[in-house]
C-alpha positions as CSV (number, residue, x, y, z in Angstrom):
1,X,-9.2,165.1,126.9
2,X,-6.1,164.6,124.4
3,X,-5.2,160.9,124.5
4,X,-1.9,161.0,126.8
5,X,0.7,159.1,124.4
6,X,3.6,157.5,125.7
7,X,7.3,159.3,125.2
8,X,10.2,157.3,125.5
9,X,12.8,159.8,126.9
10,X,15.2,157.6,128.0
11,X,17.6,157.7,125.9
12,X,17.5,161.4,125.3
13,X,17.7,161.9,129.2
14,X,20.8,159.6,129.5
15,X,22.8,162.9,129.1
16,X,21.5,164.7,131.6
17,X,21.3,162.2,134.4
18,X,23.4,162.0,137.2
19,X,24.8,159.9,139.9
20,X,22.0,159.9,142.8
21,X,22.5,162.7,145.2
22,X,22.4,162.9,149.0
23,X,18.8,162.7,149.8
24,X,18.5,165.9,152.2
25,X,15.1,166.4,153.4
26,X,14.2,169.1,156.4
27,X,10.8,167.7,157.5
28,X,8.1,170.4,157.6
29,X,6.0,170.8,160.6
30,X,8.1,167.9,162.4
31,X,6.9,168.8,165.9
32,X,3.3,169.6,165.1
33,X,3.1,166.2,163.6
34,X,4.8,164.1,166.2
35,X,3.2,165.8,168.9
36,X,-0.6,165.7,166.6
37,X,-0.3,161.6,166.0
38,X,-0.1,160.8,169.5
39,X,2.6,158.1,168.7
40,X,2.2,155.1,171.3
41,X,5.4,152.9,171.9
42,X,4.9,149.0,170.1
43,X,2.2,150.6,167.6
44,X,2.1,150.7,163.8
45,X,2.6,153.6,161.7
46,X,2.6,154.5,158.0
47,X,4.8,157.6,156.6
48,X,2.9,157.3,153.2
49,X,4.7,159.8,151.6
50,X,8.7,158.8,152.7
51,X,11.0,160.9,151.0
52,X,14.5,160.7,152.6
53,X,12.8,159.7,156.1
54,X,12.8,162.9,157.7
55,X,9.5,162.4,159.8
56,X,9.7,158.4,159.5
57,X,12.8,158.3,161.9
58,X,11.1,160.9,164.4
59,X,8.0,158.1,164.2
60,X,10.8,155.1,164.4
61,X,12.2,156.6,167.3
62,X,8.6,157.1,168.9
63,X,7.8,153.7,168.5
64,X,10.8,151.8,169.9
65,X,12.0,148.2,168.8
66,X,9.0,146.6,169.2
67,X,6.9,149.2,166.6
68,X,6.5,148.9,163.2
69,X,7.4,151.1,160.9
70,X,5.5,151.1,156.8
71,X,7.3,153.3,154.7
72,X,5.8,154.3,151.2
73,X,7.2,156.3,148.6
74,X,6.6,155.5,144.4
75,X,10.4,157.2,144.3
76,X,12.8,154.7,144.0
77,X,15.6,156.8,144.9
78,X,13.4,158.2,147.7
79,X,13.2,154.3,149.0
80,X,17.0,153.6,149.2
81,X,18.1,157.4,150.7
82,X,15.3,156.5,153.5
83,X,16.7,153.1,153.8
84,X,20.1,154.5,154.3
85,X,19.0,157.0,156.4
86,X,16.8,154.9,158.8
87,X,19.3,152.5,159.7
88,X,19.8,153.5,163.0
89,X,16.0,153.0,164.0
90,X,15.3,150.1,165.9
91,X,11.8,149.3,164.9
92,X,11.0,147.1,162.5
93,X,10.7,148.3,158.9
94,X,8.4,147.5,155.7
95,X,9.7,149.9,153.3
96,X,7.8,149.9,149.5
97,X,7.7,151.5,146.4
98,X,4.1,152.4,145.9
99,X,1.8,155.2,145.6
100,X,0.9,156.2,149.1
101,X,-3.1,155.2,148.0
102,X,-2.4,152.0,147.7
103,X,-2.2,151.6,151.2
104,X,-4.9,148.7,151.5
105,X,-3.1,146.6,149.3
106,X,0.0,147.1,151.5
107,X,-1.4,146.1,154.6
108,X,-3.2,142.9,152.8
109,X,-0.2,142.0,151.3
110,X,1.8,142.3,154.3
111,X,-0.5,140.4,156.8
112,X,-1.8,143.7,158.6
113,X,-4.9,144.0,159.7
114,X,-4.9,148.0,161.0
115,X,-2.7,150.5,161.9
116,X,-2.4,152.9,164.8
117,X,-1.4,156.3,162.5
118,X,-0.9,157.7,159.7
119,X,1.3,160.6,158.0
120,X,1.2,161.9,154.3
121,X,3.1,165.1,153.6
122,X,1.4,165.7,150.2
123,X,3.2,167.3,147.1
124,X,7.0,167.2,145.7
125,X,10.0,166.9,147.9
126,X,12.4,169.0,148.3
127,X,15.0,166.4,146.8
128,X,12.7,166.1,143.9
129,X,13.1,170.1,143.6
130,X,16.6,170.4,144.4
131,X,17.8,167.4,142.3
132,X,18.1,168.7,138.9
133,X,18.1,166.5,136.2
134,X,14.4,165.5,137.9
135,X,13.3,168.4,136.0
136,X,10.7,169.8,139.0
137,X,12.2,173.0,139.1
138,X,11.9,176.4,136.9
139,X,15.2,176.8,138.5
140,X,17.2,174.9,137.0
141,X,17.6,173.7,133.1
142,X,16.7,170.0,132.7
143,X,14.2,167.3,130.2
144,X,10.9,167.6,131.0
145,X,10.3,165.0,133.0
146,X,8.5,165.6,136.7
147,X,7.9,161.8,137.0
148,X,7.7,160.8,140.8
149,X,8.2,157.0,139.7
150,X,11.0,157.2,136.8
151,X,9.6,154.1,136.2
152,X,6.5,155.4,134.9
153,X,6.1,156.3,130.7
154,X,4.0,159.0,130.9
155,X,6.3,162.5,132.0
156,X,5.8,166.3,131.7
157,X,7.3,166.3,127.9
158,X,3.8,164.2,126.7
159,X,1.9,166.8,128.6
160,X,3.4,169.7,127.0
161,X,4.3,167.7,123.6
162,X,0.6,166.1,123.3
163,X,-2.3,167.4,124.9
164,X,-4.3,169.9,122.6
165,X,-4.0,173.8,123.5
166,X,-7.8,173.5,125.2
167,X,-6.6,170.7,127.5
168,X,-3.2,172.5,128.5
169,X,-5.1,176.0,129.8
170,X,-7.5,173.7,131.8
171,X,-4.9,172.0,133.3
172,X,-2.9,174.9,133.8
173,X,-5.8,177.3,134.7
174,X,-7.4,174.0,137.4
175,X,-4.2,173.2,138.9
176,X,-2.2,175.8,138.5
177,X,-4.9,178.4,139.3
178,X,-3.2,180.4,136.8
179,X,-5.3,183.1,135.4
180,X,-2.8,183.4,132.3
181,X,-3.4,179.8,131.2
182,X,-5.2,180.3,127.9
183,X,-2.6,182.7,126.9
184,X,0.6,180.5,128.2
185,X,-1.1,177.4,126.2
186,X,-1.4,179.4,123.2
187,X,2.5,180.0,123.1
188,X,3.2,176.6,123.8
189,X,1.2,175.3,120.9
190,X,2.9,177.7,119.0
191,X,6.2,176.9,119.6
192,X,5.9,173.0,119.4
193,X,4.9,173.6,115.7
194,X,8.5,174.5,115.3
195,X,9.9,171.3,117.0
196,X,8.9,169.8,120.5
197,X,9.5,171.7,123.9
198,X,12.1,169.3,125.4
199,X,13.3,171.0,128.6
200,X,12.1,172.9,131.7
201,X,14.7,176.5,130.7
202,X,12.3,176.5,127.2
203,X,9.2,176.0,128.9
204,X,10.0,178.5,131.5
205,X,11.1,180.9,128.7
206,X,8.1,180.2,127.2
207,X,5.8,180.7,130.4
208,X,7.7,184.4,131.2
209,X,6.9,186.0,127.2
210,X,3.0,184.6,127.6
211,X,2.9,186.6,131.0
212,X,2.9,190.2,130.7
213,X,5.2,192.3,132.1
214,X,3.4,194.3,134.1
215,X,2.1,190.6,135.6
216,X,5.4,189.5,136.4
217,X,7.0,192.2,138.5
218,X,5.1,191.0,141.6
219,X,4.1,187.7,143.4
220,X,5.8,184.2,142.9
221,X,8.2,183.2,140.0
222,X,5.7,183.5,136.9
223,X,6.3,179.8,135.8
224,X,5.5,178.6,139.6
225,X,1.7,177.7,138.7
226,X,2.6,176.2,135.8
227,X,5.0,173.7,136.6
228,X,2.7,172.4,139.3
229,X,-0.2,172.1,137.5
230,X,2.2,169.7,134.6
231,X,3.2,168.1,137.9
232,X,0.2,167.6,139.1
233,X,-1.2,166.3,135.8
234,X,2.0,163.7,135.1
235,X,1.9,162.4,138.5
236,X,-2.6,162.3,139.4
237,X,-2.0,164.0,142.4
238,X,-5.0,165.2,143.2
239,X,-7.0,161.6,142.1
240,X,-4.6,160.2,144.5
241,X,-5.4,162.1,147.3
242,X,-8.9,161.8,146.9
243,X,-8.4,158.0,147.0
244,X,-6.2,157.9,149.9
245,X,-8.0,160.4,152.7
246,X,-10.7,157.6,152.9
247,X,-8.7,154.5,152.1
248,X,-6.3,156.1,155.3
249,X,-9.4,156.2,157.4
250,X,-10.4,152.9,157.0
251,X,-7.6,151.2,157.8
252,X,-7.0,153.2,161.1
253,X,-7.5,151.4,164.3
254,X,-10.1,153.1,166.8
255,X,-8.1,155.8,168.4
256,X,-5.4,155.8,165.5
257,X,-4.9,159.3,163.9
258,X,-4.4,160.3,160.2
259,X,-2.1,163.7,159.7
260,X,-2.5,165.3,156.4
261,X,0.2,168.0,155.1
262,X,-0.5,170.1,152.2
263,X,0.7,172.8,150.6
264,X,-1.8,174.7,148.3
265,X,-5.7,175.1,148.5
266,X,-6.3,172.4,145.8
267,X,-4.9,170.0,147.8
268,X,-6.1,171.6,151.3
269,X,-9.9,171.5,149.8
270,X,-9.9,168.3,149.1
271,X,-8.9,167.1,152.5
272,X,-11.2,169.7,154.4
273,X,-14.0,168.7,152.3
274,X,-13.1,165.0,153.1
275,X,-12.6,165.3,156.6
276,X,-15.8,167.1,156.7
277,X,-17.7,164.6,154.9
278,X,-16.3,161.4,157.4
279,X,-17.6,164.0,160.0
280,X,-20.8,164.2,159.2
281,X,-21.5,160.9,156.4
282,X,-25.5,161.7,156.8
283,X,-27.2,161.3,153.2
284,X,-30.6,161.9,154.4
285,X,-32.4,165.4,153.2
286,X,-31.8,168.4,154.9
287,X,-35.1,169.2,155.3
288,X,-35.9,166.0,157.3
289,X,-36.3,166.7,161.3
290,X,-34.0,163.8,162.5
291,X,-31.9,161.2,160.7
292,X,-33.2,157.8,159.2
293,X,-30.4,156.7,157.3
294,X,-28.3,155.6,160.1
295,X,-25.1,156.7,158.9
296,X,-22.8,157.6,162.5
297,X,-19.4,159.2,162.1
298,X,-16.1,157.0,162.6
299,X,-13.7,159.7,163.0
300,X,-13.8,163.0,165.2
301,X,-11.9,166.0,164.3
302,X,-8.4,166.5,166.2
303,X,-7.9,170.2,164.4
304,X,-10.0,172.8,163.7
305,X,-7.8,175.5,161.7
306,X,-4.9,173.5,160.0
307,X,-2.0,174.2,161.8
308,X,0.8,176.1,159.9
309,X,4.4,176.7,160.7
310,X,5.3,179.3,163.3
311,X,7.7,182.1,162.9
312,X,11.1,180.3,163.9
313,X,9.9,177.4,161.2
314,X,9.5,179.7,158.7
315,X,13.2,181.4,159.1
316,X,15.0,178.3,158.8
317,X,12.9,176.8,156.4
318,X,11.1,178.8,154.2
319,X,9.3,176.1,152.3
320,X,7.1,175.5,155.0
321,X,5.3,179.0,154.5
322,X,2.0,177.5,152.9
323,X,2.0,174.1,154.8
324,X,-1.0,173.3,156.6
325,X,-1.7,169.9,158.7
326,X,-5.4,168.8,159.3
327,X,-5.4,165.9,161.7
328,X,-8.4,163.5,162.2
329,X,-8.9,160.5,164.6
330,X,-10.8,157.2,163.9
331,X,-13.6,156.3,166.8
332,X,-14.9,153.1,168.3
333,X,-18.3,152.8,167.2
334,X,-20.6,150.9,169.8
């Protein structure tokens, strides 16, 4: 793996950014999840992933004044739109800028010993893709950047800028599930000997020559896979997710519910296979005739199938085509 070098971009970004815009966030699934956590009035829930607070004030009303509220988001500009934007909610509110798998050290550091649900709604937001100067989106001509916490050093420029052309088609080819990755990471390394890639309308540039034509005429936009594999890469999305799907579990109270969103397979495996593992945490052999290790499931499955957005979502909100929410529930042991 080339060593990931820090960039400082500041100053070049200073340009580009902007004021902070209207945090507008339609929630995706918002009925499917209210309705799948079972919200009881007085009880604690955690919206891990915040964004602008879309399904955090559905929850807050749910709850009533004498619920709690934890609200997570490593955006700092996610933090103070949802702030804004929950103001009207009567329950009380712990709102912090973390990464939604640090959720243990939330509830220690806060004094709480369990909570009675759960919601992540995994992946970028759509303020994060309509915001420009974030540099998310192929749309729109930006620095490479794709930093969740613009606090953090490490952006999409030192992914494109640094990592060796091996490194780049993995990542692109893994998290992009791009089958033109070697080929797109070979005209990246050959442009950046003529100067580094600094913004997203180069890279996409760059991205639509390595594809061929005949390639391009159907499907998505042909720098779709690419961008989110970068974006998965500058931000550890997927180690994050791994982390969190257990640290959620534990921390759930019996009966408490955890409600996953995602919003492509990567991210849907690794909650399946998850899931399915706290369903059935047996380590003996398969080939022994009845258990010995003693290993009993805490959690029973609330959704088969993931549930995805019906047709009248989809019309008004066509970014909830490839959602999918899995839903588990934590058990009382005897």
């Amino acid at each position: 793996m080339a060593s990931k070098r820090r960039h400082k971009s500041a100053a070049r970004q200073a340009d580009w950014e902007s004021e902070p815009i209207a945090f507008s966030h339609v929630p995706v699934l918002f009925r499917e999840c209210m309705e799948g956590l079972r919200i009881k009035p007085g009880g604690t829930y955690v919206d891990g992933t915040l964004g602008g607070g879309g399904h955090a004030a559905g929850i807050a009303e749910r709850i009533g004044p004498e619920g709690l509220l934890i609200g997570i988001d490593r955006d700092r500009d996610a933090l103070k739109a949802a702030e804004e934007n929950l103001k009207a909610s009567l329950c009380r509110k712990i709102l912090v800028q973390r990464t939604y798998a640090e959720i243990r050290d939330v509830l220690e550091e806060n004094g709480i010993p369990g909570i009675d649900g759960a919601l992540l709604d995994i992946g970028v937001s759509s303020f994060q893709l309509d915001n420009a100067d974030r540099g998310f989106s192929y749309m729109h001509d930006a620095p490479l950047d794709m930093r969740m916490n613009r606090d953090d050093d490490f952006s999409a420029y030192d992914v494109v800028n640094t990592y060796d052309k091996e490194d780049l088609a993995r990542i692109i080819r893994e998290y992009g599930e791009e089958r033109w990755a070697s080929r797109i990471a070979e005209y990246i390394a050959r442009e950046r000997m003529n100067g580094p890639i600094e913004t997203t309308g180069q890279l996409t540039e760059l991205i639509k020559a390595a594809i061929p034509a005949s390639a391009r005429r159907e499907g998505p936009h042909p720098a779709k896979r690419t961008f989110q594999a970068i974006r998965i890469e500058v931000n550890g999305e997927l180690d994050q997710l791994r982390e969190a799907v257990n640290a959620y579990c534990d921390v759930l109270l019996p009966g408490g519910r955890l409600a996953i969103i995602t919003f492509h397979s990567l991210e849907d495996r690794i909650v399946k296979n998850a899931f399915a593992k706290r369903l059935n945490p047996c380590t003996c052999p398969k080939d022994l005739p009845v258990c010995v290790c003693g290993k009993v499931a805490d959690v029973r499955k609330v959704t088969g199938k993931p549930i995805t957005a019906g047709e009248e979502e989809l019309e008004e909100n066509p970014r909830s085509r490839s959602a999918k929410l899995r839903i588990i529930e934590k058990r009382l042991i005897p």
